[in-house]
N, C-alpha and C positions, 0 to 999 in steps of 0.2 A: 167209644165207651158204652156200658149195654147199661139197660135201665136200672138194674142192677146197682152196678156202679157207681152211676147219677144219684140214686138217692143213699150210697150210703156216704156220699162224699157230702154231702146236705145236709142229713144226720151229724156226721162227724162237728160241720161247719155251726149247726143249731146248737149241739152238745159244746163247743168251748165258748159262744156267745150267752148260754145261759151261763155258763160258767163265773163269768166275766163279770155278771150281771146279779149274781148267787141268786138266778130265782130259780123257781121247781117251775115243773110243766105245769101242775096246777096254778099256779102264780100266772105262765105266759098266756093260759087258757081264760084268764080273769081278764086280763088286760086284753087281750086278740076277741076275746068270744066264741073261739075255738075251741070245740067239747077237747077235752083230757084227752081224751082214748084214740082223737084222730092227730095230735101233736107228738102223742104216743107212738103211733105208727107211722109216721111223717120220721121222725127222729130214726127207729128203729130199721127205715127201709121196707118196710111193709105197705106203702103206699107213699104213689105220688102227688107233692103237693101241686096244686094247683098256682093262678098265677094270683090269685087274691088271700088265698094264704101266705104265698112269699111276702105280699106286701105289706099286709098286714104283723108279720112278723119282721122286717124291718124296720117299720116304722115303735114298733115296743123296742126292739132289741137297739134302738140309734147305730142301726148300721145300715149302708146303703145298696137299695134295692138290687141293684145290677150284679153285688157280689152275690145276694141270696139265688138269683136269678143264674146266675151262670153257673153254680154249684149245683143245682136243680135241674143242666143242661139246656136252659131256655134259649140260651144265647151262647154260639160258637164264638168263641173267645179272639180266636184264630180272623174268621171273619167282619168281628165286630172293627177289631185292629184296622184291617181294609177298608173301613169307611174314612178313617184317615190318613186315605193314600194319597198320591200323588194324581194318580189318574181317576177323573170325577166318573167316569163312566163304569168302574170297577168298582169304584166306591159307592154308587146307586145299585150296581145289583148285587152287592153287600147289603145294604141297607135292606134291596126288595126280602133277602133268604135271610134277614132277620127277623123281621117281620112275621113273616108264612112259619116259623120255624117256632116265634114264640105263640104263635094263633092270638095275637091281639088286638091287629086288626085286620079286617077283613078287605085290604084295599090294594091294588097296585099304586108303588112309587115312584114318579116319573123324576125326568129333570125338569121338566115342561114343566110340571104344577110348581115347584119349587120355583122356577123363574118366573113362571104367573104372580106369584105372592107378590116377590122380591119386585116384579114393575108396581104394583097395586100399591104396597108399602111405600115405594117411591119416590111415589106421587104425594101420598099421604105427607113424609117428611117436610117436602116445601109447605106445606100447611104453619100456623102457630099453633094449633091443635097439636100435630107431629113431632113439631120442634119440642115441645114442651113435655109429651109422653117421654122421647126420649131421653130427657136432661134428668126427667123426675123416676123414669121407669125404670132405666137401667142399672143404676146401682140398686135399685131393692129385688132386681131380677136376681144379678148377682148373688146379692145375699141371701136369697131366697138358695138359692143352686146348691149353694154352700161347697162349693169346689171351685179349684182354678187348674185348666187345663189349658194347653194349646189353644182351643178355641176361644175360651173365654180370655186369655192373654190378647188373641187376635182384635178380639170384637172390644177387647180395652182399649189396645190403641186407636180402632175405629172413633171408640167413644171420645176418647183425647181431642183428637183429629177433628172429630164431629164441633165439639166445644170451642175449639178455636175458632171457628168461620174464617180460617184462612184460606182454604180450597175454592176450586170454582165453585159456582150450583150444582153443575153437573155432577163435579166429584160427588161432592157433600149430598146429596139426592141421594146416590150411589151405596155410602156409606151407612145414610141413615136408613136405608132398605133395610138392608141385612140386619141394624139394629131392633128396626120397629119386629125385625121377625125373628128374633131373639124377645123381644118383650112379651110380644103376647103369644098368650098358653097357647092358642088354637090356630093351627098353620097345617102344613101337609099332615103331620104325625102329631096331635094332640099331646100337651108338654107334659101332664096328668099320668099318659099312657106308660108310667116305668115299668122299664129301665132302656125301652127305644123312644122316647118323646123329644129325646134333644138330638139323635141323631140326621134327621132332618136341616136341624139347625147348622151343623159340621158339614153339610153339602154348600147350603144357602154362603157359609163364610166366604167356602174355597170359588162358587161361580162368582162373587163378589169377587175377591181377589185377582183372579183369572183373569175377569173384567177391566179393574185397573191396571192392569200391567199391561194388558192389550191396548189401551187407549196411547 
C-alpha cells in the first residue's frame, strides 16, 4: 500500500468517526488541541499523521488506538496476527518489525528480557505484597484494557487458577508471573506505548504456557 493510500484510508476512517460523532473538525481540534488546518489535511491525505496524533484522536473519537494506527499503516495488520502464533520465536520477530515499523520505541525485543521479567515477577508473587497486587490488580487491569481477547481469556483462567491456591508453589509462582506482568504498565514494552504495549504481554502468556505443559 503506498503512502498515498495509507492516509486516504485514515481520512476515509476519521471522516465516518466524526460522523458517528456529528462533530466538525473544528469541534475535534477543540477537544485533540490539534490546529484545524493540520486535521484538515490529516483527513484530506495531504499529510501524515503522526503517532500522537492517532492517539490523541482516539482517545476524543472513543475508538481504539490500534484501529487508528493500522489505517495510518503503523502496524502491518498481517504481522501483528503473528504475534499470536503458535511459534514463540515468529512471534518475537513479529513483535521486533512492529515496533521498528511504528518508530515507538527505540529498543530490541528479546525473549530473554521477556523471561527476565517473568522470573523477577516470580519471585515477587510468593510475596503477600504479590499475592495481593494480584487479587486486587488484575481485575482493574482488565477493566482498564476494556477488551477480552485470547489473552486476556488466557490470563483469566490463570487468574482463577491463581485464586484457588489449589496448585503447587511452583505452579502458582509460575502463574502468578505472567500475571504480575500483565499488571504492571512497565515491563519489556511499556503498556502506555499504543497500540504495541500489550504485545509483549501475548509473548509473556504463551512462555508461560509452554512452561506448564513442559513440566
Amino acid at each position: 500500500m503506498s503512502e498515498g493510500e495509507k492516509n486516504d484510508r485514515l481520512g476515509s476512517v476519521l471522516k465516518d468517526l466524526l460522523k458517528q460523532k456529528s462533530f466538525s473538525m473544528r469541534k475535534l481540534s477543540a477537544l485533540t488541541g490539534i490546529d484545524t488546518a493540520t486535521i484538515s489535511r490529516i483527513i484530506n491525505g495531504k499529510r501524515k499523521a503522526t503517532p500522537g496524533h492517532l492517539q490523541k484522536f482516539a482517545d476524543c473519537l472513543d475508538v481504539q488506538a490500534a484501529a487508528l494506527f493500522s489505517a495510518a499503516g503503523y502496524i502491518n495488520e498481517e504481522k501483528q496476527e503473528k504475534v499470536y502464533a503458535n511459534d514463540i520465536y515468529q512471534s518475537a520477530e513479529s513483535v521486533q518489525y512492529i515496533l521498528e515499523s511504528t518508530n515507538l520505541v527505540n529498543k530490541k525485543f528479546s525473549i530473554e528480557s521477556v523471561e527476565n521479567e517473568l522470573l523477577t515477577y516470580q519471585q515477587f508473587s510468593q510475596t503477600e505484597e504479590g499475592k495481593e497486587t494480584i487479587l486486587i490488580g488484575f481485575e482493574e487491569k482488565v477493566k482498564k484494557l476494556g477488551s477480552v481477547g485470547p489473552i486476556v481469556n488466557q490470563l483469566q483462567n490463570m487468574f482463577d487458577e491463581f485464586c484457588s491456591m489449589k496448585a503447587s508453589p511452583q505452579h502458582l509462582a509460575i502463574i502468578g508471573g505472567a500475571l504480575l506482568y500483565f499488571i504492571f504498565p512497565v515491563d519489556v514494552i511499556p503498556d502506555y506505548l499504543l497500540p504495541v504495549g500489550y504485545l509483549d504481554d501475548a509473548i509473556a502468556v504463551k512462555l508461560v504456557l509452554g512452561g506448564l505443559k513442559a513440566k
